[in-house]
C-alpha positions as CSV (number, residue, x, y, z in Angstrom):
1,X,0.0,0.0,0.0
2,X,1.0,3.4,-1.2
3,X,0.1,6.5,0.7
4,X,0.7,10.4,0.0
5,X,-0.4,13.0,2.1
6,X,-0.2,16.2,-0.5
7,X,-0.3,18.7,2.4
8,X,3.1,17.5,3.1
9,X,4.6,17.7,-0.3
10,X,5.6,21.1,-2.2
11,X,4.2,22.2,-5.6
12,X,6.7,21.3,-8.6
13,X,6.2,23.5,-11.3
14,X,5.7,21.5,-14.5
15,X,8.2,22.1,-17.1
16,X,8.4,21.8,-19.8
17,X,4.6,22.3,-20.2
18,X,3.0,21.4,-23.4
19,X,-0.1,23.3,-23.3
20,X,-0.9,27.3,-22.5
21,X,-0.3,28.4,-19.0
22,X,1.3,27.0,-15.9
23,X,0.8,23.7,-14.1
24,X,1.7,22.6,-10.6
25,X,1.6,19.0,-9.5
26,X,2.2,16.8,-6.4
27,X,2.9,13.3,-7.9
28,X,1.0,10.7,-6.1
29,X,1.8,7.7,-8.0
30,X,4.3,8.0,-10.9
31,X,3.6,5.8,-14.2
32,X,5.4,3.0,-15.1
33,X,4.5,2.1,-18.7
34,X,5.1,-1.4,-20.4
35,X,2.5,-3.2,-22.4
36,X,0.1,-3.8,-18.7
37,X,-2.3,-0.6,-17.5
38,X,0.1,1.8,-16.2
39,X,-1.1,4.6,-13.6
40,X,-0.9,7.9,-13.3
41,X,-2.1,10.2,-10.0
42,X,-1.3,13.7,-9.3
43,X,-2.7,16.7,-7.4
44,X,-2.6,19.7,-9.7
45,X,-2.7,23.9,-9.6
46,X,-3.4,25.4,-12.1
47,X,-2.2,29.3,-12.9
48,X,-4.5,32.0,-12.8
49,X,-4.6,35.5,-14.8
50,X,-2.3,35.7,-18.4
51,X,-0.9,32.4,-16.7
52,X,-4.1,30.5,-16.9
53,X,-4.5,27.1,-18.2
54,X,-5.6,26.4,-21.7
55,X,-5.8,23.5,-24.2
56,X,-7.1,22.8,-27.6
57,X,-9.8,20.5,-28.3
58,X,-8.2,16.8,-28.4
59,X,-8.3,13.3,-27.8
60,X,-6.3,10.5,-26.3
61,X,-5.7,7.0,-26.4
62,X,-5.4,6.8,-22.4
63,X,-8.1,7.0,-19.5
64,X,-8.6,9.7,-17.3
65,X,-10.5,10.8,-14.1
66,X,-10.7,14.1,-12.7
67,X,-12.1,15.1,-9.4
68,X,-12.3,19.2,-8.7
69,X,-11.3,19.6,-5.3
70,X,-11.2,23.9,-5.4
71,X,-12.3,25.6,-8.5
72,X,-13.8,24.9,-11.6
73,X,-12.4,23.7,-15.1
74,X,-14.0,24.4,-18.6
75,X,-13.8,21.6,-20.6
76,X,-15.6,23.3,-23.9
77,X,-18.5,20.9,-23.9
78,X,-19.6,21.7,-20.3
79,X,-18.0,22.6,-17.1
80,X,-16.4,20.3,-14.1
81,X,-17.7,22.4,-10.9
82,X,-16.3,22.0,-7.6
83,X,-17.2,18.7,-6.5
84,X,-17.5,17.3,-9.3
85,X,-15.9,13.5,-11.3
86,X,-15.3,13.4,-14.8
87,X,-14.2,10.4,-16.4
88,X,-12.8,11.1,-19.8
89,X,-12.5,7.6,-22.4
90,X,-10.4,6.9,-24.2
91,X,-9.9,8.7,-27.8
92,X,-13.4,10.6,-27.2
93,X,-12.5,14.9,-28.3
94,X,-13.1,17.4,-25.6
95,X,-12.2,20.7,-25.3
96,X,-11.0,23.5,-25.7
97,X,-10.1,23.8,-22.0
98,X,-9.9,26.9,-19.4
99,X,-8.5,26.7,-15.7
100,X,-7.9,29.4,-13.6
101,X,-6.7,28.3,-9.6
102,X,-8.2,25.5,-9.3
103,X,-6.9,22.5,-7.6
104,X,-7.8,19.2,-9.9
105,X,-7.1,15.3,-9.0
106,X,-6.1,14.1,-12.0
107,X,-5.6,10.3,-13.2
108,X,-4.5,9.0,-16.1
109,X,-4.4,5.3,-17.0
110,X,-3.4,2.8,-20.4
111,X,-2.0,0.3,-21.9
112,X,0.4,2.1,-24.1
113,X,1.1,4.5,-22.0
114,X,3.9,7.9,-22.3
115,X,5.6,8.0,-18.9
116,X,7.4,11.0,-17.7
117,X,10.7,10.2,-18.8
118,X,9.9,9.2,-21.9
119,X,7.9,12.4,-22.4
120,X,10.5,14.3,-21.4
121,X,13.2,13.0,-23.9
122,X,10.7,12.9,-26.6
123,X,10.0,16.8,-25.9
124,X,13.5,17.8,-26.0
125,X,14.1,15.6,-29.3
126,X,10.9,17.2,-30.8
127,X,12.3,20.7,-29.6
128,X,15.3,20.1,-32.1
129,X,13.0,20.4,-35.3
130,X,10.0,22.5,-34.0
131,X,8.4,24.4,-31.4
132,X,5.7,23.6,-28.8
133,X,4.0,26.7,-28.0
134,X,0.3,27.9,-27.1
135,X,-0.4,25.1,-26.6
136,X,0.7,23.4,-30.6
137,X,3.7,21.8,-31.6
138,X,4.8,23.4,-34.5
139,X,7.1,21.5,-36.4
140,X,9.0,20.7,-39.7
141,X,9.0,18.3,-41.4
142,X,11.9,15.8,-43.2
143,X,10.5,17.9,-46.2
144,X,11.3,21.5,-44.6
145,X,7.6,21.3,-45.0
146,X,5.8,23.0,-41.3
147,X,2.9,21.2,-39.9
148,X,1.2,21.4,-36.3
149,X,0.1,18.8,-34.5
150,X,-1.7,18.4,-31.3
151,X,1.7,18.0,-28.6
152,X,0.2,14.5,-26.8
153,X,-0.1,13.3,-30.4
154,X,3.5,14.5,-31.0
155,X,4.9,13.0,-28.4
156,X,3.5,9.9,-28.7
157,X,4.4,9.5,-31.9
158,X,8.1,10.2,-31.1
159,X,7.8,7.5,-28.4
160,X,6.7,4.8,-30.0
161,X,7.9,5.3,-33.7
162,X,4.7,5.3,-35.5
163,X,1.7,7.3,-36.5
164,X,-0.9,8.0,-33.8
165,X,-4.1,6.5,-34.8
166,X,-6.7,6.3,-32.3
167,X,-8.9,4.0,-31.7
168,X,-13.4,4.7,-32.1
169,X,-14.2,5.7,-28.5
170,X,-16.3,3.3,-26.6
171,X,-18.3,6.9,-24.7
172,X,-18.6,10.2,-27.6
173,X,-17.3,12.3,-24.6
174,X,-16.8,12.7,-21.2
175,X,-19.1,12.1,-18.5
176,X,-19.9,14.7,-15.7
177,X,-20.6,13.3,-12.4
178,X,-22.2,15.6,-9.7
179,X,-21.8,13.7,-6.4
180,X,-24.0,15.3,-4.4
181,X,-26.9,15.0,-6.4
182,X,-26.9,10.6,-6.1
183,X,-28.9,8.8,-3.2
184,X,-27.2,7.6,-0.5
185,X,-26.2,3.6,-0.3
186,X,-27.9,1.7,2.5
187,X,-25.1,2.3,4.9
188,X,-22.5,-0.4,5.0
189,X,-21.2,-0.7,8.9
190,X,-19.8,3.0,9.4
191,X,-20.1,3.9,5.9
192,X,-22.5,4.9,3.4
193,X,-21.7,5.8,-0.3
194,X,-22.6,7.8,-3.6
195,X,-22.5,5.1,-6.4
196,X,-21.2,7.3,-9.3
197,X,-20.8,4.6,-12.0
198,X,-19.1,1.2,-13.0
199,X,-17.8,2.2,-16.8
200,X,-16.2,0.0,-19.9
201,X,-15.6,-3.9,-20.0
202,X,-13.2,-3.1,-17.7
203,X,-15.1,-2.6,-14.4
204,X,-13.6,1.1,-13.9
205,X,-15.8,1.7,-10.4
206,X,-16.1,4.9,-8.6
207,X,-17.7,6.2,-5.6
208,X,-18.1,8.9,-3.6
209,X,-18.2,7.6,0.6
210,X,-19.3,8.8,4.1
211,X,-18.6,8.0,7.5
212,X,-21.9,8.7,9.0
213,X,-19.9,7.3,12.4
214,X,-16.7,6.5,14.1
215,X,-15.1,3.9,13.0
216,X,-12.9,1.3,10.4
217,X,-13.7,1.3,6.1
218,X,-12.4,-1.8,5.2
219,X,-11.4,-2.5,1.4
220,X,-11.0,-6.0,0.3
221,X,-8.1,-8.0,-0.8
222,X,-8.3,-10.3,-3.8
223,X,-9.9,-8.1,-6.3
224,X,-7.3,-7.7,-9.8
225,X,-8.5,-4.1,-9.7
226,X,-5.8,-1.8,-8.3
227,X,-7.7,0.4,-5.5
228,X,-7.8,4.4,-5.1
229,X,-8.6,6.5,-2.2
230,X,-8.4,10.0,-2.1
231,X,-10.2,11.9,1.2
232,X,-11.9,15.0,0.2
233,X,-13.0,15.8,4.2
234,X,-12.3,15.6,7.4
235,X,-9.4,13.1,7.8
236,X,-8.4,9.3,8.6
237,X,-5.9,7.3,10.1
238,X,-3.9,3.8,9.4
239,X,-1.7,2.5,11.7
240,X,-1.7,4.9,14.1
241,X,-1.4,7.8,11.6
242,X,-3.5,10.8,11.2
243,X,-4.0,12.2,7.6
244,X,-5.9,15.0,6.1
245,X,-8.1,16.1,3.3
246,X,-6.1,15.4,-0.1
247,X,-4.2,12.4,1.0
248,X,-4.4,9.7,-1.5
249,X,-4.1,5.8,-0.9
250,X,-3.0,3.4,-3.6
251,X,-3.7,-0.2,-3.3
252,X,-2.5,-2.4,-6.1
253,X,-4.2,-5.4,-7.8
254,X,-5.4,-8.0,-5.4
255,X,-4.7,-6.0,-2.3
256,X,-6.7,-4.7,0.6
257,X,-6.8,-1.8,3.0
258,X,-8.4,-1.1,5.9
259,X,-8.2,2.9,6.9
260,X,-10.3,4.1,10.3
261,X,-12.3,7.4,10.2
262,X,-14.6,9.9,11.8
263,X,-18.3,10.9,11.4
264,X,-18.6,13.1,8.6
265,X,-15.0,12.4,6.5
266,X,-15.1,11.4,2.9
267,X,-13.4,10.3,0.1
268,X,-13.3,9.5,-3.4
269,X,-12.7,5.8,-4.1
270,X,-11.8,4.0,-7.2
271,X,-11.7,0.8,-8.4
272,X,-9.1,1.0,-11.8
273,X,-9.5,-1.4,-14.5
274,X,-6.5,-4.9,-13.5
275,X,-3.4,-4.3,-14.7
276,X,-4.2,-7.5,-17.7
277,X,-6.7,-5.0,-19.0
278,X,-7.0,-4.3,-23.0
279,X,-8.3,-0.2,-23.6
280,X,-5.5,0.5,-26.4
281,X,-3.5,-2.7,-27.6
282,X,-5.0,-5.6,-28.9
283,X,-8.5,-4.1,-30.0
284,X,-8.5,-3.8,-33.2
C-alpha cells in the first residue's frame, strides 16, 4: 500500500509544459509504462490570470479521471464544478479547455502509455526540429515542410515510432458526475456511499463515501483491480497515523486496505481497470 499526504509535499512547477499556461503538480503515484495498464495520479494547480491554463480541443488513447477539489475547469463541452468527477474515455475529443486556480485530482491510465521520462526526452528531441508553443507543436517536417500537431499526439508519436491513430471511442465524450446530487447507499457498517458509475468492460468503479460514524472502512483483498482512495474531508488514520483532506491511498491489484475514520469524513474511491486489461493494444 502506497500512501501520500499532499499537504506534506511542495508544488513542482511542471516544465516543460505542453499546453498554454502554468501547471503545478504533487505526484501521487508515478507511471510505469510497459505493455500492462500503467497509472498515473497527481494533485494539480493550475495558474490563474495571463498564466491561466488552456488547451485545444483533443483526444487521447489513455483514460482519465478528474475530481475538482477547489475551482472549476472548462472543458468546452460543459463545465467540471467543484465537487465534481469526470471520467474522460479513451480517444473521445473534448475541449478546448480553461483553468484558472483551481486545484484538480487528475488520473490518467493505459495500456500504451507515455511515462514522464519518456515524455520528457521525446520533448527535447521534438524541440530540435520545432516548437511547442500555445499550446501546438509546430514542427517541420523531413520535407522542410511545417505542420502542427496536437503535442500528446507529437509526443506519442516520437515515443513509439509510428503514427498516432486512435482507436473509435467506446463513450462520444466525457461524463460529468455531480456527487452530491446521487442517493445515499444503505449504509455499510460506518459507511454509506454515492454510487457514481461502473464504466467499460473493464469494471472502472467509482464512488463517492461517508462516514456517517466512528469507525474502520475496510477495502477487500483479492480483487485484480488496483484500488484508489483519495479523502476530500475531514481526515483518517492507518496504523496509528492521522492524515488530512487530499491524501491519497494506492492499493495495487489484489490487495486490501483497511483505513479508520470519523463521522462526517469522505473520500473518493476508485476501483481501476487490473493491470491484464485491453483499452489500447490488442482491440482492433
Amino acid at each position: 500500500m502506497h500512501i501520500v499526504d499532499t499537504a506534506r509535499l511542495p508544488w513542482e512547477l511542471v516544465v516543460p509544459n505542453t499546453r498554454g499556461g502554468d501547471v503545478w503538480r504533487k505526484v501521487i503515484l508515478a507511471a510505469k509504462g510497459g505493455k500492462q495498464v500503467s497509472y498515473d495520479i497527481r494533485f494539480e494547480r493550475f495558474g490563474e490570470g495571463d498564466r491561466g491554463y488552456n488547451s485545444i480541443r483533443h483526444r487521447h488513447d489513455f483514460e482519465q479521471l478528474r475530481f475538482a477539489a477547489l475551482g472549476r475547469m472548462d472543458l468546452g463541452f460543459d463545465v467540471l464544478e467543484e465537487g465534481d468527477v469526470g471520467y474522460f474515455p479513451a480517444n473521445a475529443y473534448y475541449g478546448p479547455q480553461k483553468c484558472e486556480g483551481a486545484l484538480i485530482l487528475v488520473a490518467q491510465w493505459g495500456d500504451r502509455f507515455v511515462t514522464k521520462e519518456e515524455s520528457d526526452a521525446a520533448v527535447a528531441e521534438l524541440s530540435k526540429h520545432g516548437e511547442f508553443r500555445d499550446g501546438i507543436y509546430h514542427g517541420v517536417g523531413e520535407d522542410d515542410r511545417p505542420y502542427n500537431k496536437d503535442p500528446l499526439n507529437a509526443i506519442w508519436e516520437q515515443v513509439f515510432g509510428e503514427p498516432y491513430k486512435p482507436q473509435k471511442p467506446r463513450y462520444r465524450q466525457p461524463v460529468l458526475m455531480t456527487p452530491s446530487a446521487f442517493g445515499w447507499s444503505e449504509g455499510d457498517g460506518v459507511t454509506r456511499s454515492h454510487k457514481l458509475g461502473v464504466f467499460t468492460e473493464n469494471g472502472l468503479a467509482v464512488e463517492s463515501v461517508q462516514w456517517h460514524a466512528d469507525g474502520s472502512l475496510k477495502v477487500a483483498a483479492g480483487d485484480p483491480r488496483p484500488a484508489f482512495l483519495f479523502t476530500t474531508k475531514g481526515s483518517f488514520t492507518h496504523d496509528g497515523q492521522e492524515f488530512g483532506p487530499h491524501t491519497g491511498v494506492w492499493a495495487e491489484s489484489g490487495e486490501g486496505v483497511t483505513v479508520g475514520g470519523v463521522s462526517g469524513s469522505e473520500l473518493l474511491m476508485v476501483r481501476f481497470p487490473a493491470p491484464s486489461s485491453r483499452i489500447t493494444l490488442g482491440l482492433s
